[in-house]
Backbone of each chain as ProteinMPNN parsed JSONL, in Angstrom:
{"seq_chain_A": "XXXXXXXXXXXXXXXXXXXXXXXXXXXXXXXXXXXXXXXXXXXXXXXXXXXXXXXXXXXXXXXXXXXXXXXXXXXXXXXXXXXXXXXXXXXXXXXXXXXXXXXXXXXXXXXXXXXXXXXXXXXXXXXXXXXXXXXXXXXXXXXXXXXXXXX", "coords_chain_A": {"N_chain_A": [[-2.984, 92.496, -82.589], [-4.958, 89.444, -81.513], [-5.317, 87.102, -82.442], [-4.853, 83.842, -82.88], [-1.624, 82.672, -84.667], [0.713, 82.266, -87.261], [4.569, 81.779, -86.497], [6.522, 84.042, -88.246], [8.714, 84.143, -90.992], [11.046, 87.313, -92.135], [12.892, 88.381, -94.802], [16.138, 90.368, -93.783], [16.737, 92.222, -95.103], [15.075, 92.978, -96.951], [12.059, 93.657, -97.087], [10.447, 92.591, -98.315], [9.423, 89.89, -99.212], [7.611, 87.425, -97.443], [8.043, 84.557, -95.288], [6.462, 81.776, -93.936], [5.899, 78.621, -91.811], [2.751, 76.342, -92.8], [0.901, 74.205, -90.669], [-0.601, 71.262, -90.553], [-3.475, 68.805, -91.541], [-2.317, 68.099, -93.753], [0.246, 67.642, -93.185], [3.775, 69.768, -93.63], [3.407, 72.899, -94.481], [5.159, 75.024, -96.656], [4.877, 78.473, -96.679], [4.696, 80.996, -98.799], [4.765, 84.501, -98.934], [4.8, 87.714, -101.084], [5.823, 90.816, -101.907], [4.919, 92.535, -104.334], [5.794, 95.181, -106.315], [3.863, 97.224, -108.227], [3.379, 99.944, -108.998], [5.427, 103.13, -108.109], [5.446, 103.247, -104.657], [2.938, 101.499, -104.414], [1.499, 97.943, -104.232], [1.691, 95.142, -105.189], [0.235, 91.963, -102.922], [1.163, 89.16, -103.047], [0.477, 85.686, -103.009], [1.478, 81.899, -101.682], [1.914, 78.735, -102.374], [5.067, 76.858, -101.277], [7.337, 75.458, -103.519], [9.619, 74.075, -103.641], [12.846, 73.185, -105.325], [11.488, 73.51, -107.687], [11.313, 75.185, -111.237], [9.804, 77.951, -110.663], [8.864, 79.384, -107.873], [6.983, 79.929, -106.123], [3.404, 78.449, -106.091], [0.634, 79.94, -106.42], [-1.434, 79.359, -107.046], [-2.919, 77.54, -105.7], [-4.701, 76.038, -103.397], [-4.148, 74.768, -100.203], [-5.42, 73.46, -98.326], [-5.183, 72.64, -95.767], [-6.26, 72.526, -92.799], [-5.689, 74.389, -91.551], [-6.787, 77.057, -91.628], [-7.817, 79.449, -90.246], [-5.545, 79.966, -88.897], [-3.507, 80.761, -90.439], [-4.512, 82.816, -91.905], [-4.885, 84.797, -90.218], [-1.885, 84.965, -90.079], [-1.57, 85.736, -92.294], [-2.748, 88.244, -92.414], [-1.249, 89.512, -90.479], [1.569, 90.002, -91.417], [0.719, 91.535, -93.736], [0.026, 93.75, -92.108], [2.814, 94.059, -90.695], [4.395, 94.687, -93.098], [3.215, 97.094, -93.905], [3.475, 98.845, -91.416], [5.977, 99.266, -91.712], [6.301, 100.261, -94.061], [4.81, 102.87, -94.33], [4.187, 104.677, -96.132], [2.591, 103.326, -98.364], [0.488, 101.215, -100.291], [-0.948, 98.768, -100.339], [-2.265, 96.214, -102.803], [-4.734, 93.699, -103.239], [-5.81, 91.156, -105.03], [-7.545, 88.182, -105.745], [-6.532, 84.857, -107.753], [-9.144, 83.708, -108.817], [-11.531, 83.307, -108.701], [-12.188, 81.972, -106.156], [-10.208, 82.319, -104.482], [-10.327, 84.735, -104.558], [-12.729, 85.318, -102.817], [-11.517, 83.907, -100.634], [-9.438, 85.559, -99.745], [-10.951, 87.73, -99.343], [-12.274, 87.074, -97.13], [-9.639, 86.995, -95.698], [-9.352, 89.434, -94.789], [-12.122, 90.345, -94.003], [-12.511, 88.814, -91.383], [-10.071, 89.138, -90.04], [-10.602, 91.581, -89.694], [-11.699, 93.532, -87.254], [-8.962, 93.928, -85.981], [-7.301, 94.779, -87.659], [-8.21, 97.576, -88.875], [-7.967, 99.169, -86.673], [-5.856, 100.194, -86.946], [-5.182, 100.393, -90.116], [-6.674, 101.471, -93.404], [-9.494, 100.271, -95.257], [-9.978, 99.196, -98.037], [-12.534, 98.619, -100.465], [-12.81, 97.002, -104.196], [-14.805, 97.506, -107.063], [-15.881, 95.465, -110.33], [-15.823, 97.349, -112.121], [-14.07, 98.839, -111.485], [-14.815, 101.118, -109.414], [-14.018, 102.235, -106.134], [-14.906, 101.912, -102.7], [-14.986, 102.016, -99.232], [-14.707, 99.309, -97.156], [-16.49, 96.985, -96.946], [-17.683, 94.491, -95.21], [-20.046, 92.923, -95.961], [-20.622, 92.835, -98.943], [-18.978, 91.811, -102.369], [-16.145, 92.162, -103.457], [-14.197, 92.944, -106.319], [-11.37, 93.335, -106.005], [-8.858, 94.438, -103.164], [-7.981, 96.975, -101.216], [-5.635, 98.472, -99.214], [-4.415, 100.64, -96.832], [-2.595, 102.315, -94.387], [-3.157, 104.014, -91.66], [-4.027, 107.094, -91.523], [-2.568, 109.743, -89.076], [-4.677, 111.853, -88.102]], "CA_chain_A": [[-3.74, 91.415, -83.219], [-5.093, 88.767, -80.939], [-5.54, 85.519, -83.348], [-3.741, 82.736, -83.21], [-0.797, 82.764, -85.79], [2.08, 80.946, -87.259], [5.754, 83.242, -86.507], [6.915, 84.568, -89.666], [10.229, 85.243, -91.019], [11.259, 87.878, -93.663], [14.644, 88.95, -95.111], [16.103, 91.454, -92.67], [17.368, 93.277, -95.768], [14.408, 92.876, -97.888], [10.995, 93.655, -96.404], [9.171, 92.21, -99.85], [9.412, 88.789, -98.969], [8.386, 86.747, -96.233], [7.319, 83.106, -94.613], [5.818, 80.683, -92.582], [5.102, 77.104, -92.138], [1.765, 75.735, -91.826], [0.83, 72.672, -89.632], [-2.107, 70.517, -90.164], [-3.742, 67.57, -91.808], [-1.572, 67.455, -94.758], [1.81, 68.055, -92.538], [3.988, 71.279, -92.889], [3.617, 73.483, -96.007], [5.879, 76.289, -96.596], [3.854, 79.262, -97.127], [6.063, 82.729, -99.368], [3.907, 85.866, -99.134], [5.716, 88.392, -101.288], [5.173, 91.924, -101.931], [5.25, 93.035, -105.669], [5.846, 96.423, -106.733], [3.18, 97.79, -109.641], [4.373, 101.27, -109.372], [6.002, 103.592, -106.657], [3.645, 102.998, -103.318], [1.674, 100.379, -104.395], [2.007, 96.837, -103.938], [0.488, 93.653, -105.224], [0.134, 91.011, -102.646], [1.363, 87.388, -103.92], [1.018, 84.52, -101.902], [1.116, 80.634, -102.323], [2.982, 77.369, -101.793], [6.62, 77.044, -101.755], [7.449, 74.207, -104.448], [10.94, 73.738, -103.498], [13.26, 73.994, -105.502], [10.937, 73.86, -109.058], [11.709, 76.646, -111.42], [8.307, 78.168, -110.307], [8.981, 78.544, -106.181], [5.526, 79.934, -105.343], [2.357, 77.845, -106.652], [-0.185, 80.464, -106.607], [-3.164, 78.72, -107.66], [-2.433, 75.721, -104.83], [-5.199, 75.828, -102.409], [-3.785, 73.458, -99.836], [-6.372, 72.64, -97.368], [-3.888, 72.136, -94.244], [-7.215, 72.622, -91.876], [-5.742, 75.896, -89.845], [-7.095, 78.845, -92.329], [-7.842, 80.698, -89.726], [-4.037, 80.54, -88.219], [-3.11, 81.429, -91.865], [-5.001, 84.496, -92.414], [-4.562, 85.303, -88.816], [-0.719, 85.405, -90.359], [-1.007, 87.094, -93.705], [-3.116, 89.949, -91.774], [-0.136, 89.914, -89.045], [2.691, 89.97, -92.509], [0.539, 93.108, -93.959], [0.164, 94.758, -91.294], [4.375, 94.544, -90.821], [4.526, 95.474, -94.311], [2.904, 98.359, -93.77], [3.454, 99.663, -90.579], [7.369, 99.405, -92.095], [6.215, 101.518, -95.257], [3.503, 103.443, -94.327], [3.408, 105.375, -97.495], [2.511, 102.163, -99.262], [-0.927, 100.877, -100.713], [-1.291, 96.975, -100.561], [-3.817, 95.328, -103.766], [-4.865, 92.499, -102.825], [-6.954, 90.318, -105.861], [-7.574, 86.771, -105.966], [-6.209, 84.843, -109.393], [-9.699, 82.463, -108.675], [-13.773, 83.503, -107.555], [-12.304, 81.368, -104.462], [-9.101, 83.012, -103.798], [-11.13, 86.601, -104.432], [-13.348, 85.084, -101.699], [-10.268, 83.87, -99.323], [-8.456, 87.109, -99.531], [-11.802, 88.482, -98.859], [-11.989, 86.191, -95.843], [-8.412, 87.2, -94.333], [-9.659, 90.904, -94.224], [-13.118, 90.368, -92.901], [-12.133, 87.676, -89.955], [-9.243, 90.456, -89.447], [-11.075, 93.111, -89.752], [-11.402, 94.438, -86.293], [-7.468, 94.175, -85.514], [-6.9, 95.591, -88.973], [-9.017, 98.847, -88.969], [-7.408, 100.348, -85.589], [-4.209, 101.041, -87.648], [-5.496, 100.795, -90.988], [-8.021, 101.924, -93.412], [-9.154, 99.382, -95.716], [-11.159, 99.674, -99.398], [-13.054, 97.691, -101.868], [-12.471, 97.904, -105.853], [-15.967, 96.355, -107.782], [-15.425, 95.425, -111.389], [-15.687, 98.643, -112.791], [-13.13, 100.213, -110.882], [-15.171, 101.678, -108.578], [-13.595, 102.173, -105.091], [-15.548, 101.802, -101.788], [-14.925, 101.661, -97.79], [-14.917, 97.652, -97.173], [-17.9, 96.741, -96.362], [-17.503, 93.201, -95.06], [-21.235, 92.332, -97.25], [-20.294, 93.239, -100.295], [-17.9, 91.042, -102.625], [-14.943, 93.158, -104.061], [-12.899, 92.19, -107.059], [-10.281, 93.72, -105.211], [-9.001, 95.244, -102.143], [-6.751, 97.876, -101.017], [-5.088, 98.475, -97.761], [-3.327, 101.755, -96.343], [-1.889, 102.688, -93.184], [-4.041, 104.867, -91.187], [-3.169, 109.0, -91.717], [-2.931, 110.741, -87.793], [-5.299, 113.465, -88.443]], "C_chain_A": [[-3.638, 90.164, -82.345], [-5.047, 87.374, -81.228], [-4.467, 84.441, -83.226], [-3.176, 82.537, -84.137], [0.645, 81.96, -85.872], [3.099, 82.583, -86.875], [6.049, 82.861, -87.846], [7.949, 84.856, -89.81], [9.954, 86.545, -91.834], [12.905, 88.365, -93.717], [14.766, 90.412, -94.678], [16.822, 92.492, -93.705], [16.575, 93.473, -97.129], [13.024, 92.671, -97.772], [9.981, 92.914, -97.814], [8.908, 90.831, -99.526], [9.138, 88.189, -97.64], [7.827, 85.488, -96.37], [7.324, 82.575, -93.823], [5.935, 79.503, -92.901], [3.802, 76.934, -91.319], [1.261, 74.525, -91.204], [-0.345, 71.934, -89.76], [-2.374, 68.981, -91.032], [-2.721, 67.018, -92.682], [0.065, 67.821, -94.376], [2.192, 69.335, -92.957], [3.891, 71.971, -93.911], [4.277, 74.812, -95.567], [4.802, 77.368, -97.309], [4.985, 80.615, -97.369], [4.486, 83.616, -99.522], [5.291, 87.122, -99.367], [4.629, 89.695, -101.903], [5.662, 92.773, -103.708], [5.134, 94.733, -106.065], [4.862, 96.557, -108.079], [3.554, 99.175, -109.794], [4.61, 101.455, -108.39], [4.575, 103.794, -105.699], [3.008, 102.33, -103.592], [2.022, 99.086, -104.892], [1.486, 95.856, -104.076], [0.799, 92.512, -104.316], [0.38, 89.476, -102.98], [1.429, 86.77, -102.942], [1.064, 83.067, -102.331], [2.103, 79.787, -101.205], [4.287, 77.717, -102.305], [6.907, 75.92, -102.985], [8.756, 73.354, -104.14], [11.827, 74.144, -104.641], [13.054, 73.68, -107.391], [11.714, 74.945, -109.606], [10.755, 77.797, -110.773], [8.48, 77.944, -108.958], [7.526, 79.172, -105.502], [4.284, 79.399, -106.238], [1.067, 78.928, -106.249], [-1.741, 80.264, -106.294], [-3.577, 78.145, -106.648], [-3.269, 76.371, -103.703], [-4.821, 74.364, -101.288], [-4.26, 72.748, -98.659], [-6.258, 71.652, -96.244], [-4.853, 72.244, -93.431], [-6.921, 73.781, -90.65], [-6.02, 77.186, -90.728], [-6.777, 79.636, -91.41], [-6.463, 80.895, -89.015], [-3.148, 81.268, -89.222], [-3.674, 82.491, -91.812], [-4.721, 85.127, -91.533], [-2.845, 85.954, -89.566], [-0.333, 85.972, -91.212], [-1.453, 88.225, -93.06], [-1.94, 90.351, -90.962], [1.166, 90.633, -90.153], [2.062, 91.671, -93.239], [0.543, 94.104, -93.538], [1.901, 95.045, -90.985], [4.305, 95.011, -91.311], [4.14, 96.621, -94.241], [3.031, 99.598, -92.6], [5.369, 99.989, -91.255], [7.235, 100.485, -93.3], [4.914, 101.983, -94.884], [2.854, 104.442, -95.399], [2.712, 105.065, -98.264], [0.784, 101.897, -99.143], [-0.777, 99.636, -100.699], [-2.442, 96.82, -101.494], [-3.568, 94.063, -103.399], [-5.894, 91.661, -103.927], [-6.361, 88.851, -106.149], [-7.239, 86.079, -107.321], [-7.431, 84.249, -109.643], [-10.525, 83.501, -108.401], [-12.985, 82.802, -106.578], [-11.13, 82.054, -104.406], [-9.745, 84.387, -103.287], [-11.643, 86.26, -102.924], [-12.54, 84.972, -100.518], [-9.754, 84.634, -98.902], [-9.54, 87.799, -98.86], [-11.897, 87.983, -96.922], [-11.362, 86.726, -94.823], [-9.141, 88.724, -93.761], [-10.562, 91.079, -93.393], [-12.711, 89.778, -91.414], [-10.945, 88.626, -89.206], [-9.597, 91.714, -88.962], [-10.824, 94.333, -88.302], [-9.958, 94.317, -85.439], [-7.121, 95.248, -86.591], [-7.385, 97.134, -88.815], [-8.391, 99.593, -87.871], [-5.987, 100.859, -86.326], [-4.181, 101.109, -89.22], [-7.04, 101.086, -91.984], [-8.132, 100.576, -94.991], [-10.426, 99.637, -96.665], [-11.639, 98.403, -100.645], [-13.169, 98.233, -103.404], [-13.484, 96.777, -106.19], [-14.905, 96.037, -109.215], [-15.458, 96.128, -112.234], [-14.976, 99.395, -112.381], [-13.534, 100.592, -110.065], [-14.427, 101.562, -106.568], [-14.455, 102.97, -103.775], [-14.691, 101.809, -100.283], [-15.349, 100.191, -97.745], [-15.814, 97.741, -96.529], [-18.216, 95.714, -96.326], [-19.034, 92.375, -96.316], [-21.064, 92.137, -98.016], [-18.709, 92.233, -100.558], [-17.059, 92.015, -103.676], [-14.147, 92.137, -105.429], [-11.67, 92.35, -106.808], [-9.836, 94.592, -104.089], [-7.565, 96.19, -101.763], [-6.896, 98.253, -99.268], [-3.776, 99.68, -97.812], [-3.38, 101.78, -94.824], [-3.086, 103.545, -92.565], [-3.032, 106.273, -91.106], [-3.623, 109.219, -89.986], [-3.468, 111.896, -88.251], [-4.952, 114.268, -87.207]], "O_chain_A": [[-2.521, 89.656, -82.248], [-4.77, 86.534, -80.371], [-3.291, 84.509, -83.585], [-3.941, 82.092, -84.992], [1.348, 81.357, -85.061], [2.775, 83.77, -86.902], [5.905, 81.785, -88.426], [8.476, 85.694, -89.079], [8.809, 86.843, -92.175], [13.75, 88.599, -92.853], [14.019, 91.354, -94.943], [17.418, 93.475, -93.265], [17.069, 93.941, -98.156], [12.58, 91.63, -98.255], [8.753, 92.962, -97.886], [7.695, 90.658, -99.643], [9.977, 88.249, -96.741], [7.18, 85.2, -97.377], [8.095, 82.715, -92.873], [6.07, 79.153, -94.074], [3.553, 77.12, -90.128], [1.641, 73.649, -91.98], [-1.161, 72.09, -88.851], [-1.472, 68.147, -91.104], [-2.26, 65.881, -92.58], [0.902, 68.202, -95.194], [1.34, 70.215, -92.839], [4.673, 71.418, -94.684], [4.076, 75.48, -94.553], [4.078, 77.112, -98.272], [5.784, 81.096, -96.566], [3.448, 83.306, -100.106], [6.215, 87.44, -98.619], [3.436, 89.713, -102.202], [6.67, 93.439, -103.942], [4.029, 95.266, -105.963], [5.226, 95.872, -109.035], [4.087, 99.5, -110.855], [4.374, 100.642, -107.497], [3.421, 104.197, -105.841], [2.012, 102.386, -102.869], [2.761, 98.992, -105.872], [0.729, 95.457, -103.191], [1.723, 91.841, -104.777], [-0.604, 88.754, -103.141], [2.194, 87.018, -102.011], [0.65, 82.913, -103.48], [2.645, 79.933, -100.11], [4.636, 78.445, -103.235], [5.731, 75.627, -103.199], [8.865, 72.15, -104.376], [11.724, 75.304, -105.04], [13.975, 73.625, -108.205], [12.542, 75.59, -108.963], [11.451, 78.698, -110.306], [8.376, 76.801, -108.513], [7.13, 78.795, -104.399], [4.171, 80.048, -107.277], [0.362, 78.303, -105.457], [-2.679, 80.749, -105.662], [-4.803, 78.161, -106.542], [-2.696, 77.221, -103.021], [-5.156, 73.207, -101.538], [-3.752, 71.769, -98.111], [-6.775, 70.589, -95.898], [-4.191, 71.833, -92.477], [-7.43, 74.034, -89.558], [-5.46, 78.252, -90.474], [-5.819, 80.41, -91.437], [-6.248, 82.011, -88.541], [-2.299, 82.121, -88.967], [-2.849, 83.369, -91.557], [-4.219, 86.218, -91.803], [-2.613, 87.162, -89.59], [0.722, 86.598, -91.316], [-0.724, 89.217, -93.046], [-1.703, 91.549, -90.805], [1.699, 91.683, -89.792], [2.739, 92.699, -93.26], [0.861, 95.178, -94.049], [2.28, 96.215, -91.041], [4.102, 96.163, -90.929], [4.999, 97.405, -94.645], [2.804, 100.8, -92.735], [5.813, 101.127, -91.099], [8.013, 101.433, -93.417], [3.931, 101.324, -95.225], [1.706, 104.857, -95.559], [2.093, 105.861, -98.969], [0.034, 102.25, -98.232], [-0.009, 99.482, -101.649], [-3.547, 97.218, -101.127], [-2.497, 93.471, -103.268], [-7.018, 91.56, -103.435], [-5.269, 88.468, -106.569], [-7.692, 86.742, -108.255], [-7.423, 83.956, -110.839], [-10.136, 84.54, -107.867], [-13.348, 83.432, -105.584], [-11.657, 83.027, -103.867], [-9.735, 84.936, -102.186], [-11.117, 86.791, -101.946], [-12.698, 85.692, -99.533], [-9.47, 84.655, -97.705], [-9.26, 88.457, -97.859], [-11.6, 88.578, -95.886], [-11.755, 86.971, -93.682], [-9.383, 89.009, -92.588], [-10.406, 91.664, -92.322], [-12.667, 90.513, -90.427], [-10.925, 88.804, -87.988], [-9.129, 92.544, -88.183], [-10.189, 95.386, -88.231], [-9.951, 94.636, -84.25], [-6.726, 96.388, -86.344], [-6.431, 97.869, -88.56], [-8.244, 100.791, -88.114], [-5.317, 101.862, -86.082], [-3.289, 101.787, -89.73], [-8.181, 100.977, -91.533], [-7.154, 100.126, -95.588], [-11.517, 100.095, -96.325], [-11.034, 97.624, -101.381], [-13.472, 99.361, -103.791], [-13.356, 95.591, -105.886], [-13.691, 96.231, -109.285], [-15.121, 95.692, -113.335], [-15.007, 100.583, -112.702], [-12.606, 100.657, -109.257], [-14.586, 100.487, -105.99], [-14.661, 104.183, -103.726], [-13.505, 101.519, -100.439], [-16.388, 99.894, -98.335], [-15.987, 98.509, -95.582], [-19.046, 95.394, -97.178], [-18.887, 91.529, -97.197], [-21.287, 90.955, -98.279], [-17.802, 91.956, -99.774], [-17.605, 92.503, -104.665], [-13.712, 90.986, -105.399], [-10.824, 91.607, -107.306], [-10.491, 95.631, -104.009], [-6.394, 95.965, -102.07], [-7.832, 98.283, -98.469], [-2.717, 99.703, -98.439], [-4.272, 101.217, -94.191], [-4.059, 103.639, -93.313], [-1.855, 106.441, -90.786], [-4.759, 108.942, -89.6], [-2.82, 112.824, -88.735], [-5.261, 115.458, -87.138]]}, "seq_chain_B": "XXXXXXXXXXXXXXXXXXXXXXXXXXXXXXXXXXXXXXXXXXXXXXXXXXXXXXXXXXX", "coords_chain_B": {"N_chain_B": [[8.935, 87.36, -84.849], [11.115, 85.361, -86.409], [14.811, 85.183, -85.731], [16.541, 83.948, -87.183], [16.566, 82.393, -89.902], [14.728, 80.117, -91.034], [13.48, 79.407, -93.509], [13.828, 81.678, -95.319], [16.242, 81.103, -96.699], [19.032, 82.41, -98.168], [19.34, 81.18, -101.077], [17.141, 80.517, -101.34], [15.436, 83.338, -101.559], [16.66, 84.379, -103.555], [15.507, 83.016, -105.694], [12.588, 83.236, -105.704], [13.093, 86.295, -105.98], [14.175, 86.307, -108.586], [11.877, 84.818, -110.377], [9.869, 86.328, -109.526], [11.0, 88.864, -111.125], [11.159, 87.996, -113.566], [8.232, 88.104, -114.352], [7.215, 85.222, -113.462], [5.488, 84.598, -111.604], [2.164, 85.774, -110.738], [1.563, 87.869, -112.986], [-0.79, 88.216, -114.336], [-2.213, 89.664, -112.206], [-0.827, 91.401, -111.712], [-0.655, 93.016, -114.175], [-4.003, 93.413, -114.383], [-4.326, 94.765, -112.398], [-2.667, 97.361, -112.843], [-4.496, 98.408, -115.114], [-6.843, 98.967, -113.427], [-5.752, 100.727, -111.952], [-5.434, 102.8, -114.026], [-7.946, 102.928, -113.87], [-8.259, 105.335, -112.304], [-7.944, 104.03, -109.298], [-6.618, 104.494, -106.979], [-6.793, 107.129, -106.89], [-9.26, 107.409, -106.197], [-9.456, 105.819, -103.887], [-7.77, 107.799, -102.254], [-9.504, 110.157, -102.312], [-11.553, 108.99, -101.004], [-10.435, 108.917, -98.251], [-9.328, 111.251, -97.674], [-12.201, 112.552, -97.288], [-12.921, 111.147, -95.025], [-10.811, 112.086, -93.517], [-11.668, 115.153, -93.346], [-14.614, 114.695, -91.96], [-13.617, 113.877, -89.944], [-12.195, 115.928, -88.916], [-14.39, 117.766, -88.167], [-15.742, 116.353, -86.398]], "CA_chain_B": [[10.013, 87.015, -85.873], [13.156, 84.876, -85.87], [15.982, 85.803, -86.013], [17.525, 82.76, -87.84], [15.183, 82.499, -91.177], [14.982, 78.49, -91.886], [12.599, 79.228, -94.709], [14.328, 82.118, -96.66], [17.763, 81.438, -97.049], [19.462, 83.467, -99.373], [18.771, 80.71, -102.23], [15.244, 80.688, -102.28], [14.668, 84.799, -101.66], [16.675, 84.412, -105.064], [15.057, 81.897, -106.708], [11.783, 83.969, -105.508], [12.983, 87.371, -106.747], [14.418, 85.96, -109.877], [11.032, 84.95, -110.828], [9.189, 88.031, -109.516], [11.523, 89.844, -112.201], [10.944, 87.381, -114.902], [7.117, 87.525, -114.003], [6.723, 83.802, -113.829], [3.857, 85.029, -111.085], [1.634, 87.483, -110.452], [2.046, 88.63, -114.388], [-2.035, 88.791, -114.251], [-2.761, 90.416, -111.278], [-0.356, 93.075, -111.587], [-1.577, 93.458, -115.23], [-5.015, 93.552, -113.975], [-4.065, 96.167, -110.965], [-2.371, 98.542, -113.624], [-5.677, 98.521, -115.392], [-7.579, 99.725, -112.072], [-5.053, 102.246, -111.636], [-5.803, 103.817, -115.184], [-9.23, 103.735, -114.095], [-8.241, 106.054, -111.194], [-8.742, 103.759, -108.037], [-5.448, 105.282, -106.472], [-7.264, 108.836, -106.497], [-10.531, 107.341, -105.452], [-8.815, 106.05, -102.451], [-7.302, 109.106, -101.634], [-10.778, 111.158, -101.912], [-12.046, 109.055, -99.332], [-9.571, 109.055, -97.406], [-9.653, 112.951, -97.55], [-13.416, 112.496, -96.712], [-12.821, 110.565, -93.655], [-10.264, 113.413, -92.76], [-12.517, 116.15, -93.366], [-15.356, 114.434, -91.599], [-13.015, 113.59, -88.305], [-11.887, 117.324, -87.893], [-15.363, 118.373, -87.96], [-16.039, 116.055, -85.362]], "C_chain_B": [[11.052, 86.503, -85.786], [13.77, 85.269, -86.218], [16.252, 84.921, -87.043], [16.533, 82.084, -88.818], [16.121, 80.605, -91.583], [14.098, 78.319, -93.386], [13.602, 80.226, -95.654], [15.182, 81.896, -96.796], [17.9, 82.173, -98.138], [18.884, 82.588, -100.906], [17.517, 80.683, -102.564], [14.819, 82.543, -102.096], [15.614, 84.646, -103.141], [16.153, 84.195, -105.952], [13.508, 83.162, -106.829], [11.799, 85.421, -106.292], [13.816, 87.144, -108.125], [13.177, 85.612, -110.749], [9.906, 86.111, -110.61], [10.023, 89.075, -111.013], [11.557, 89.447, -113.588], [9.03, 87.803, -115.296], [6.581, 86.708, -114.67], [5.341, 84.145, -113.09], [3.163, 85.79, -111.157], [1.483, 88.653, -111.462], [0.106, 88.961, -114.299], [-2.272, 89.886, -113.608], [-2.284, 91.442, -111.716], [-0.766, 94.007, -113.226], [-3.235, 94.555, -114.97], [-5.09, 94.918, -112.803], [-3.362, 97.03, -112.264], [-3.744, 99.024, -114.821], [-6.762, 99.217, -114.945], [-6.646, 100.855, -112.097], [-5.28, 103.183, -112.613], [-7.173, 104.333, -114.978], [-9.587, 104.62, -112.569], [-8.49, 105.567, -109.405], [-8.03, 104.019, -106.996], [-6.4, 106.779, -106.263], [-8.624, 108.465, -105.806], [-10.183, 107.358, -104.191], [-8.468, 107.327, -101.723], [-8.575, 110.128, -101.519], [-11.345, 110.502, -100.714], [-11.712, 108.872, -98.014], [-9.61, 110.465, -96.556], [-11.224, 113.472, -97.048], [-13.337, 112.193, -95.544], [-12.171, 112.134, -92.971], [-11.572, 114.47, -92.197], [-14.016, 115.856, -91.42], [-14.714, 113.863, -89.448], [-12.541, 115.088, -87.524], [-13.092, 117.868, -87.806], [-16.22, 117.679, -86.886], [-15.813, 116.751, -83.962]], "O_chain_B": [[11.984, 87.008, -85.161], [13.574, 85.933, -87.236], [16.088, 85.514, -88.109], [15.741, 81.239, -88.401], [17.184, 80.159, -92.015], [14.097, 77.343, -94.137], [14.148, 79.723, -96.636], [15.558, 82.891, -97.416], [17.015, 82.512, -98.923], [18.162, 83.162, -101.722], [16.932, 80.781, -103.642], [13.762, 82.891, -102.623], [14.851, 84.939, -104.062], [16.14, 84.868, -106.982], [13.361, 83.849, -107.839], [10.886, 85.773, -107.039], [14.045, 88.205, -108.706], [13.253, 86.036, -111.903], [9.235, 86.632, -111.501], [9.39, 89.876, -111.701], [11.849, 90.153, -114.554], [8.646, 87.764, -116.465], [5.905, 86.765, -115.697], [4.26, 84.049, -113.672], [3.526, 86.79, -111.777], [1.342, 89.849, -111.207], [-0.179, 90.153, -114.187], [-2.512, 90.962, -114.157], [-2.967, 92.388, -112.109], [-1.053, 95.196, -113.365], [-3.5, 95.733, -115.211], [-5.951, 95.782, -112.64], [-4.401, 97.512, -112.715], [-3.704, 100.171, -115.265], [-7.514, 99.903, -115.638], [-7.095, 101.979, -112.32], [-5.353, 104.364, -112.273], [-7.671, 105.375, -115.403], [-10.635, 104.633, -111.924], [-8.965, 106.271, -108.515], [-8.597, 103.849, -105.917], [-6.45, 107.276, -105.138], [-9.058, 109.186, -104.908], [-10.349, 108.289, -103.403], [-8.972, 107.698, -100.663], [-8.573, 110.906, -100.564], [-11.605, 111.085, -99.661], [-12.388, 108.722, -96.997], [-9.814, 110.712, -95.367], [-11.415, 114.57, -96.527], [-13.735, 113.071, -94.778], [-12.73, 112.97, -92.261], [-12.168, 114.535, -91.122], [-14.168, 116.495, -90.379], [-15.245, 113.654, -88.357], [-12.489, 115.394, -86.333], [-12.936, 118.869, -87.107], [-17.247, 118.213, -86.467], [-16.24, 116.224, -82.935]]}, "name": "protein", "num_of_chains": 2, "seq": "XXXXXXXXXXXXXXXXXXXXXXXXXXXXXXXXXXXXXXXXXXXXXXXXXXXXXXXXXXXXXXXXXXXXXXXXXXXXXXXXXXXXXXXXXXXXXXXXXXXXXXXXXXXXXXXXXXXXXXXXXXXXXXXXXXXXXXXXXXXXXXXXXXXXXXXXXXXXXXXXXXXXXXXXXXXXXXXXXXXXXXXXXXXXXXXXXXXXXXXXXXXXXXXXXX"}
């Protein structure tokens, strides 16, 4: 993956968690992308602001309009792709809590897309359930992300 | 990746998976994703997945 990106930590004994900081108009925001378990192999995506040390340490909702998206998505695609090349059994969901997050998330994947796709395979869920091949056009209510199988 | 994590220290991957296990976050989504999964989008995946296969050894 070629994009310009922030470095990332994660806990070297706890692949679910990781972060960044990002750099821009509104100075440095801590950015937690964590990896939620819904059942065995599959994994809901969470990301947000850090808050400090609120009870509440990721803000969710908090669009924070630091002016480097694209070094951000550049770095959640770089954080899933870890995640997954580390579990490759694993399914990533990815859904927005917002119509604009849906769209943002949609965002990281498309603008990723052709780094993403050489090592994984990547699917759209409408609002009926229905599950598709991403098809950058088309707006997904949600997306799923696997590893690529060696046939 | 650094080595020397200035963002997670041990107190906030706590604080973090203390609310992941309360679910202060993410209590929708993952709602909402166990919902999709009843309506099979785990097996869809996997059919076309198994399509792709199919369709690459017959290449």
């Amino acid at each position: 993956m070629n994009r310009e990106s922030y470095a990332y930590e994660n806990h070297e004994n706890d692949l679910l968690v990781y972060a960044f900081e990002s750099i821009g108009k509104q100075g440095i925001i801590k950015k937690m992308v964590y990896f939620q378990e819904i059942s065995p192999n599959f994994y809901n995506l969470a990301m947000g602001d850090y808050l400090g040390e609120y009870e509440i340490p990721i803000d969710d909702m908090h669009v924070s309009d630091n002016g480097d998206m694209p070094k951000v998505f550049a770095t959640i695609a770089k954080i899933i792709a870890h995640f997954l090349h580390e579990n490759p059994q694993y399914t990533v969901f990815i859904e927005g809590n917002t119509p604009l997050k849906k769209a943002l998330y949609q965002r990281i994947i498309t603008n990723n897309r052709k780094d993403l796709i050489t090592f994984f395979d990547l699917f759209g869920v409408d609002s009926l359930g229905k599950v598709q091949n991403f098809d950058a056009t088309e707006s997904y209510e949600a997306l799923l992300i696997k590893a690529k199988q060696i046939f | 990746m650094n080595t020397t994590n200035k963002i997670l220290t041990p107190e906030i991957i706590a604080q973090v998976q203390k609310a992941t296990k309360e679910g202060t976050f993410g209590k929708a989504k993952i709602a909402h994703a166990k919902e999709l999964l009843q309506k099979g989008i785990l097996e869809q995946m996997e059919a076309l997945l198994e399509q792709k296969k199919q369709e690459a050894q017959n290449m």
